[in-house]
N, C-alpha and C positions, 0 to 999 in steps of 0.2 A: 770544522775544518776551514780555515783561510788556503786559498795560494794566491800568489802573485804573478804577476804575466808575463809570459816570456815563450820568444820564440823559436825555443829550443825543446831538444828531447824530443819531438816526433815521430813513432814507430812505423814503418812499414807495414804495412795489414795484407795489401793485396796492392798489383802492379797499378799504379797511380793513387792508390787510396791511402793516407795516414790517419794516425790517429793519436789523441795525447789527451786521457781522461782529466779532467781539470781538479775536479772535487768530488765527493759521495759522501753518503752519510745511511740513518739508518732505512732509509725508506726511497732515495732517489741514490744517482749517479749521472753526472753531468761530464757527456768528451768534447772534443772539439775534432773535426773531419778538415782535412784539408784535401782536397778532389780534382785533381786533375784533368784538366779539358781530354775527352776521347776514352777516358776509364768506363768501367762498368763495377757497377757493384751488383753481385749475381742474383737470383732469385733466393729468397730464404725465409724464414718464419722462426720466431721464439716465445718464449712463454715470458716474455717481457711488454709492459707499455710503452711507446717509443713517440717522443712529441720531438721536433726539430722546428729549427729556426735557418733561414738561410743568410748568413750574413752578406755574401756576396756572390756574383756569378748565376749560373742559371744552371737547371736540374731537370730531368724527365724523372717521374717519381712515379714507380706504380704501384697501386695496392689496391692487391686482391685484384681484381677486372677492370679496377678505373686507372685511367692517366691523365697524370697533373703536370704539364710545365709552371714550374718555380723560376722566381726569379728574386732577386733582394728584396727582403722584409719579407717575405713570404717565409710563413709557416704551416707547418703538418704533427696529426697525430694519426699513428696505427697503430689498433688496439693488438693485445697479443696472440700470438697464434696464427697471424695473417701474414702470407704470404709477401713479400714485398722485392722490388730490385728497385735501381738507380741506374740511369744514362747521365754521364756528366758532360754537358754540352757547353760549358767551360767553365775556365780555371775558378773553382768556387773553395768556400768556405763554409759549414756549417756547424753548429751546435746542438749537441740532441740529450736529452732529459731522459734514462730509464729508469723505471718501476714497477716491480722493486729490483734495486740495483742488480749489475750486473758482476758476479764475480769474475768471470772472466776477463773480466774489461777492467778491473783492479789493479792487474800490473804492468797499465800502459801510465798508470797514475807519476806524474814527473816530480818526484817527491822532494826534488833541488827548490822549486817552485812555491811549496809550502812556508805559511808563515810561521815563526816563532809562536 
């Protein structure tokens, strides 16, 4: 699966939180987060691998009992089953890798975006 970039088609998920799965395949699934300064992403847990990449902006990330201020270039993995939230302490961007993919997260996929 190719797509091509664009910055349209982003979903809603939660009050400041979007999201627009870019590509997946049979063993990963790759979104993109757009995260608004003052958002909260809640506490929660899945039976997924979760690695991210922060393209821009700065993050409070905590998993499990520890807390990490993020900031650009900085990256994370939580393994599955562990607990996690997010403080967005401003206007960021991230990228996050699940495994194995996530169905759920299949029909945020911007399929206008896909290549021939």
């Amino acid at each position: 699966m190719i797509a091509r970039h664009s910055d349209m088609n982003y979903q809603d998920v939660l009050d400041g939180i979007k999201i627009k799965t870019l590509v997946y395949g049979a063993k990963t699934l790759m979104t993109e987060f757009i995260l608004k300064k003052g958002s909260l992403l809640p506490d929660h847990a899945h039976p997924y691998e979760q690695t991210g990449y922060l393209i821009k902006g700065g993050i409070v990330l905590h998993i499990g009992e520890s807390k990490h201020e993020l900031h650009q270039g900085d990256s994370w993995s939580i393994p599955e089953n562990i607990p996690h939230m997010a403080e967005i302490l401003e206007d960021s961007v991230a990228l996050e890798v699940f495994s194995p993919p996530r169905s759920d997260y299949k029909k945020y996929l911007d399929a206008k975006s896909l290549a021939d």
